[in-house]
C-alpha positions as CSV (number, residue, x, y, z in Angstrom):
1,X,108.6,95.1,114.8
2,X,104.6,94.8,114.3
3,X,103.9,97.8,113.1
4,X,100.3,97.6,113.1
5,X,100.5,98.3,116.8
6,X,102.0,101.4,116.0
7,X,99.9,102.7,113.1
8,X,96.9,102.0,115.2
9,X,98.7,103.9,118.0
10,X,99.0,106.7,115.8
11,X,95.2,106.4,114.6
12,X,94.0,106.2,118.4
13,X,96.1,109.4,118.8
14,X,94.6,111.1,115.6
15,X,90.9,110.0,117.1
16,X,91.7,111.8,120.5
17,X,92.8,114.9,119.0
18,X,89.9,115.4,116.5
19,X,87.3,114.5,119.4
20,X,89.0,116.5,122.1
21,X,90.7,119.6,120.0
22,X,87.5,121.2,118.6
23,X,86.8,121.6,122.2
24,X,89.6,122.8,123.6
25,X,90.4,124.8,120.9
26,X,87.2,126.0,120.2
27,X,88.0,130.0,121.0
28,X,91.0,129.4,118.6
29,X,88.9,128.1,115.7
30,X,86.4,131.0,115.9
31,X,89.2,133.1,115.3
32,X,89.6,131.7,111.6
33,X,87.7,131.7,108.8
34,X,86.8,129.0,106.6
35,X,89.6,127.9,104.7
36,X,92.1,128.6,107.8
37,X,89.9,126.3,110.0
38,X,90.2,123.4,106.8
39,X,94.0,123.8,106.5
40,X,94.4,123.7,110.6
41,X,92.3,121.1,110.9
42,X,94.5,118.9,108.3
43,X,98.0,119.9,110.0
44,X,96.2,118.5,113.1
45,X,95.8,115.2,111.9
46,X,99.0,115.2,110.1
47,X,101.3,116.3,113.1
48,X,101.7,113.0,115.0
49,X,102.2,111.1,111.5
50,X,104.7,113.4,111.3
51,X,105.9,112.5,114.9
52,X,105.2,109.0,114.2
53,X,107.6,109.0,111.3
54,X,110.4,111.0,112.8
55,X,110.2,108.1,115.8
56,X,111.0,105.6,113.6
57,X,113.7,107.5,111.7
58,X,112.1,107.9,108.6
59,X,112.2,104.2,107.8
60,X,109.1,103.7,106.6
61,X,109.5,106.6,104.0
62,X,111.8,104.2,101.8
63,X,108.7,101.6,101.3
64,X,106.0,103.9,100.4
65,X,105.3,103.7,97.0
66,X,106.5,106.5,95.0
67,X,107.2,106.9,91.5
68,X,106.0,109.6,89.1
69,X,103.2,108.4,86.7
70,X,103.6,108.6,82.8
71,X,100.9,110.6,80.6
72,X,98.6,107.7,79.9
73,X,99.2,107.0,83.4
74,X,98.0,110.1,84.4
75,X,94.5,110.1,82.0
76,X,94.1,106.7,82.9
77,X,93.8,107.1,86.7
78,X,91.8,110.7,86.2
79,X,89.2,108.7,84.2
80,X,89.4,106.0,87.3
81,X,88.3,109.2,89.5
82,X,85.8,110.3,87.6
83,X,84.2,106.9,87.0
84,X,84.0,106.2,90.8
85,X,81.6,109.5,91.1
86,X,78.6,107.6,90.3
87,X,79.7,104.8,92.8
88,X,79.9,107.6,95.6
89,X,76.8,109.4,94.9
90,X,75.2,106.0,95.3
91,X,76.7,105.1,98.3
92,X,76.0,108.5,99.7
93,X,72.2,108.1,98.9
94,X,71.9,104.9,100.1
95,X,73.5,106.4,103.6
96,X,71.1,109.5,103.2
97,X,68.1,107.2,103.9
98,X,69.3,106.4,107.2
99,X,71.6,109.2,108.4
100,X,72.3,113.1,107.9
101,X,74.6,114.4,105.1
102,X,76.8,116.9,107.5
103,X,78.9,117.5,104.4
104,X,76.3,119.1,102.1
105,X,75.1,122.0,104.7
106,X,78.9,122.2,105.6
107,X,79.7,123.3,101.8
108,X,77.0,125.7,102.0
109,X,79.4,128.0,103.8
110,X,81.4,128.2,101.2
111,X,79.4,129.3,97.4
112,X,80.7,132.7,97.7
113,X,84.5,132.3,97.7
114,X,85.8,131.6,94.7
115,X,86.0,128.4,92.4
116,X,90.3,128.4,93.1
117,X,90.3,128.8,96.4
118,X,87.7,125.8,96.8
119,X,90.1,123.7,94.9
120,X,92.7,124.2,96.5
121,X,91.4,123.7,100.7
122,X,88.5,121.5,99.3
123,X,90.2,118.8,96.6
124,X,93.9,119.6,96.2
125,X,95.0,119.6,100.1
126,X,93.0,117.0,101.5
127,X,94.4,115.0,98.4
128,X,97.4,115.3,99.0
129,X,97.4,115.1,103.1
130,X,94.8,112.5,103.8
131,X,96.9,110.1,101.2
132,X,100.1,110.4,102.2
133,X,98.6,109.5,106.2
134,X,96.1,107.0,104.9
135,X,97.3,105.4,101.5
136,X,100.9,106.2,102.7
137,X,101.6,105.6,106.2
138,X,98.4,103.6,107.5
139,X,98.5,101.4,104.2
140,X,101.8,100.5,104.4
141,X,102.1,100.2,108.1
142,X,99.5,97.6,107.6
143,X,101.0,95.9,104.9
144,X,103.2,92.9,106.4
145,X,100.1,91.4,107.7
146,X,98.7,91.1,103.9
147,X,97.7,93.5,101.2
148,X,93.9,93.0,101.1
149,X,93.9,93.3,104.5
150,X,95.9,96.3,104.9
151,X,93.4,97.8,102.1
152,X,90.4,97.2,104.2
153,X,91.5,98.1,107.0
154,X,93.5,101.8,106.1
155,X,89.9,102.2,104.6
156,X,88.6,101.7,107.7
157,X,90.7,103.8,109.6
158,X,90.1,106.2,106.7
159,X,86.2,106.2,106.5
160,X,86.3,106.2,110.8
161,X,88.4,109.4,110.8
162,X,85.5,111.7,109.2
163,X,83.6,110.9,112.5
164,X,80.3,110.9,111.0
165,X,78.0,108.3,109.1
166,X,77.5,109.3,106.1
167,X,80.9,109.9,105.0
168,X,82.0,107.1,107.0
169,X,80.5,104.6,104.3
170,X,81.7,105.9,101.1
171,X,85.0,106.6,102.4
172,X,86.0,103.1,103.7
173,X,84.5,101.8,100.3
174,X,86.0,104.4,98.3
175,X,89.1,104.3,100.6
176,X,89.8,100.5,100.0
177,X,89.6,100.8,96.5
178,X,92.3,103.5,96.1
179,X,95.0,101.3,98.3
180,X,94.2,98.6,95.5
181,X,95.1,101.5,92.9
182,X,98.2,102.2,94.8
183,X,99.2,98.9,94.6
184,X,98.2,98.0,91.1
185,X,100.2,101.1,89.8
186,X,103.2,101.2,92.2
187,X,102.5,105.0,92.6
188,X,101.0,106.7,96.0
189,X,100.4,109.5,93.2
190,X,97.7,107.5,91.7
191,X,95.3,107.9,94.7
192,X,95.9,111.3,95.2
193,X,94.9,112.0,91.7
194,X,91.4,109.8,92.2
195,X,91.3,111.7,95.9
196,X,91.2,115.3,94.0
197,X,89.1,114.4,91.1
198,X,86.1,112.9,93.5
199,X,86.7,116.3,95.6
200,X,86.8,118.5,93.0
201,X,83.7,116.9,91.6
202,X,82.1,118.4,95.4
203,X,83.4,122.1,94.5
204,X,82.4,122.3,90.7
205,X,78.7,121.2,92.3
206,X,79.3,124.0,94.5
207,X,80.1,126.1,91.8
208,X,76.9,125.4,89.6
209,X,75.0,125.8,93.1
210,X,76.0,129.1,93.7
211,X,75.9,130.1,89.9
212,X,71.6,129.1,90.1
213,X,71.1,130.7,93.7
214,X,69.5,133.7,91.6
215,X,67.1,131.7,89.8
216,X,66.1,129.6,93.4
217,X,65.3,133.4,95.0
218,X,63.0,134.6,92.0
219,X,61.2,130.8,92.1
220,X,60.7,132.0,95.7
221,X,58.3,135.1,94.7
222,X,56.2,132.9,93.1
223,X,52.2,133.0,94.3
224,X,51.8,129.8,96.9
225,X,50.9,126.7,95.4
226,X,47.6,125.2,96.2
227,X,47.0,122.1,98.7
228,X,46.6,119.9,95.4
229,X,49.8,121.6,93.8
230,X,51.8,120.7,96.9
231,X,50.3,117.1,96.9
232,X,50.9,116.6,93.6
233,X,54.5,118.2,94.2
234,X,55.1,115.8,97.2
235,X,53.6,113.0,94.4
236,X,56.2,113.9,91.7
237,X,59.0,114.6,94.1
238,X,59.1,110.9,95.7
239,X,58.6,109.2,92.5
240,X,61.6,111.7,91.3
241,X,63.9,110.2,94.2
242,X,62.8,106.4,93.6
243,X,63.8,107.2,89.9
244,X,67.1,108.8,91.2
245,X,68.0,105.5,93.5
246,X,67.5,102.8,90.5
247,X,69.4,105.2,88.1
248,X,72.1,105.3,90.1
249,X,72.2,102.0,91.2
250,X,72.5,101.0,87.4
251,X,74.9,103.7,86.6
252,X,77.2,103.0,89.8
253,X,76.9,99.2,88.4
254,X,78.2,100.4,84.7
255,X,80.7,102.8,85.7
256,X,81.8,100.5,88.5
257,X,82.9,97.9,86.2
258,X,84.6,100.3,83.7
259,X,86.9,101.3,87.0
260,X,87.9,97.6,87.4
261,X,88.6,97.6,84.0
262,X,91.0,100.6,84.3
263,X,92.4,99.4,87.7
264,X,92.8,96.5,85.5
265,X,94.8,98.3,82.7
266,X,96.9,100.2,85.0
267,X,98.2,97.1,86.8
268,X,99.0,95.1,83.2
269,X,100.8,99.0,82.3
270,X,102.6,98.8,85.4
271,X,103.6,95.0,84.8
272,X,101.8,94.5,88.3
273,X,98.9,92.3,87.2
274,X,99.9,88.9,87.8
275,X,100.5,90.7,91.6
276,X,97.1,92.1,92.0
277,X,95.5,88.8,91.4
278,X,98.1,87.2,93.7
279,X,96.9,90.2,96.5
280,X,92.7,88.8,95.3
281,X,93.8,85.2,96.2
282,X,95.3,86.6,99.7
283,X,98.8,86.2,98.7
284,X,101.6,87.9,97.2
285,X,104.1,86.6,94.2
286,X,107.3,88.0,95.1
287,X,109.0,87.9,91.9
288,X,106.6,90.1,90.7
289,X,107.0,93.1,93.2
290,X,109.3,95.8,93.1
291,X,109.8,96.0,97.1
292,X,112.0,95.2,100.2
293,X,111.5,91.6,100.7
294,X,110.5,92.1,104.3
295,X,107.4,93.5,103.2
296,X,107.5,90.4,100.5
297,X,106.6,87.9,103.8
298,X,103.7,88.6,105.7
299,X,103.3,87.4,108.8
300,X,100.4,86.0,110.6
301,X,100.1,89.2,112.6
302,X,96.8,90.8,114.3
303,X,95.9,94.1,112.8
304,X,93.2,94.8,115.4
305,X,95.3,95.6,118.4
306,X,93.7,97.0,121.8
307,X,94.4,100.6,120.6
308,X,92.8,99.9,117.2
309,X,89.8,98.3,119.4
310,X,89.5,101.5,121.7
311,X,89.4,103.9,118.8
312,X,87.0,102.3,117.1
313,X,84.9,102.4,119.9
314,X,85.1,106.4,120.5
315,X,84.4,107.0,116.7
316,X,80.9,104.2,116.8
317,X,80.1,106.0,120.3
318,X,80.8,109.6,118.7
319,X,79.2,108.9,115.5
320,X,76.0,107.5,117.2
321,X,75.8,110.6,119.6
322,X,75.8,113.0,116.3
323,X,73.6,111.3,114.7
324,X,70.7,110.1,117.4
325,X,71.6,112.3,120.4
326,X,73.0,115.6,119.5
């Protein structure tokens, strides 16, 4: 069975329902608040994986990889999370220059709820929803045609599913690199981890936002500032942001290399090393993987499918409407 036709099935179905459901659910979602509309909105992307399993009797559930993760395991692959925050922020303000951040005016609903309940709809559940679908089920439903490819392309599927720009491009990067961590470590536990820590990272912001909202107000009863004040603002403040870009660009350079070196660690702790740079050649050694041997033998088989063709066009056509039209 190719199972990349039916994973990209399944993601063509995912795309339909988050296009069309907004809409004809709209009176519904008004009825919730917040954290209700966040936890709906993840069942309804995780329903027909859910179908999508249950059709094929659960057989895919027996090659996903899942094993617990030892302590140093554990600190390792939270210091991989938080050494991939530079990397984001860099890809996000590289997006920013060209398309809106929907996710920063989005969070601005929530600074008055508290810092648990943040967590926990913000970091914790899409962490552990959006990597069971994504590194579990798309990953690994990809996987007979070839590791690396199945990496890029459940990161595809993964940065698509946001349906907007800017999310799009740190999530396929960010999204490609956490398959490679499920696969150096053997454990889909591994990406969830780097999942929550990068979310959480959003809601402690949040947090220190919401903490210095009293000292924005009193700035704001301030006397006006004089034309040459303001230029000289408007002087400072792009000098400010070119300073931000080359700082991050060296710090997501830095801490970049630190997470290979990590990713690194974790696949020699694993005693999958020799494997991952099988899976960087565009092969894999069998005798050093712990899996059924029909996912040992890819096959020269085409991930991009029609259905996989057809969604990606509704989520380049929806994206561009958001962005230029709407």
């Amino acid at each position: 069975m190719n199972r990349s036709k039916g994973v990209n099935r399944l993601f063509l179905a995912m795309i339909l329902l988050s296009v069309i459901s907004p809409i004809v659910l709209q009176d519904f979602f008004l009825m919730l608040d917040l954290y209700q509309s966040l936890a709906v909105s993840q069942l309804i992307f995780l329903l027909p994986v859910l179908i999508y399993l249950a059709l094929g009797k659960g057989e895919m559930l027996g090659e996903l990889q899942i094993r617990w993760l030892g302590v140093s395991e554990v600190l390792m692959v939270l210091l991989l999370g938080v050494l991939l925050l530079p990397v984001v922020t860099w890809i996000n303000l590289i997006s920013m220059l060209f398309v809106t951040n929907y996710v920063s005016s989005a969070f601005s609903e929530v600074q008055t709820a508290s810092l648990g309940m943040n967590f926990i709809y913000m970091a914790l559940l899409p962490a552990l929803s959006e990597e069971f679908m994504f590194r579990g089920v798309f990953f690994h439903g990809y996987r007979r045609a070839g590791i690396l490819k199945a990496a890029l392309c459940s990161g595809l599927c993964f940065g698509l599913i946001h349906l907007n720009l800017n999310q799009f491009c740190y999530a396929f990067i960010v999204g490609t690199i956490m398959a490679l961590v499920v696969e150096a470590t053997g454990s889909l536990f591994s990406s969830m981890l780097v999942h929550m820590v990068i979310n959480s990272s959003s809601v402690l912001a949040l947090e220190l936002a919401s903490r210095i909202e009293l000292s924005t107000e009193l700035t704001q009863e301030l006397p006006q500032m004089t034309e040459e004040m303001e230029a000289m603002a408007q002087f400072i403040s792009r000098g400010a942001m070119v300073m931000s870009y080359v700082f991050y660009t060296i710090l997501a350079a830095g801490f970049g290399t630190l997470a290979f070196l990590v990713i690194r660690w974790l696949a020699g702790h694993s005693g999958r090393w020799e494997h991952m740079k099988q899976v960087f050649r565009g092969a894999a050694a069998e005798e050093e993987m712990d899996i059924p041997e029909v996912v040992l033998q890819p096959k020269k088989r085409r991930i991009f499918t029609p259905c996989l063709f057809i969604a990606i066009v509704i989520c380049i056509g929806y994206m561009t409407v958001l962005e230029f039209i709407l």
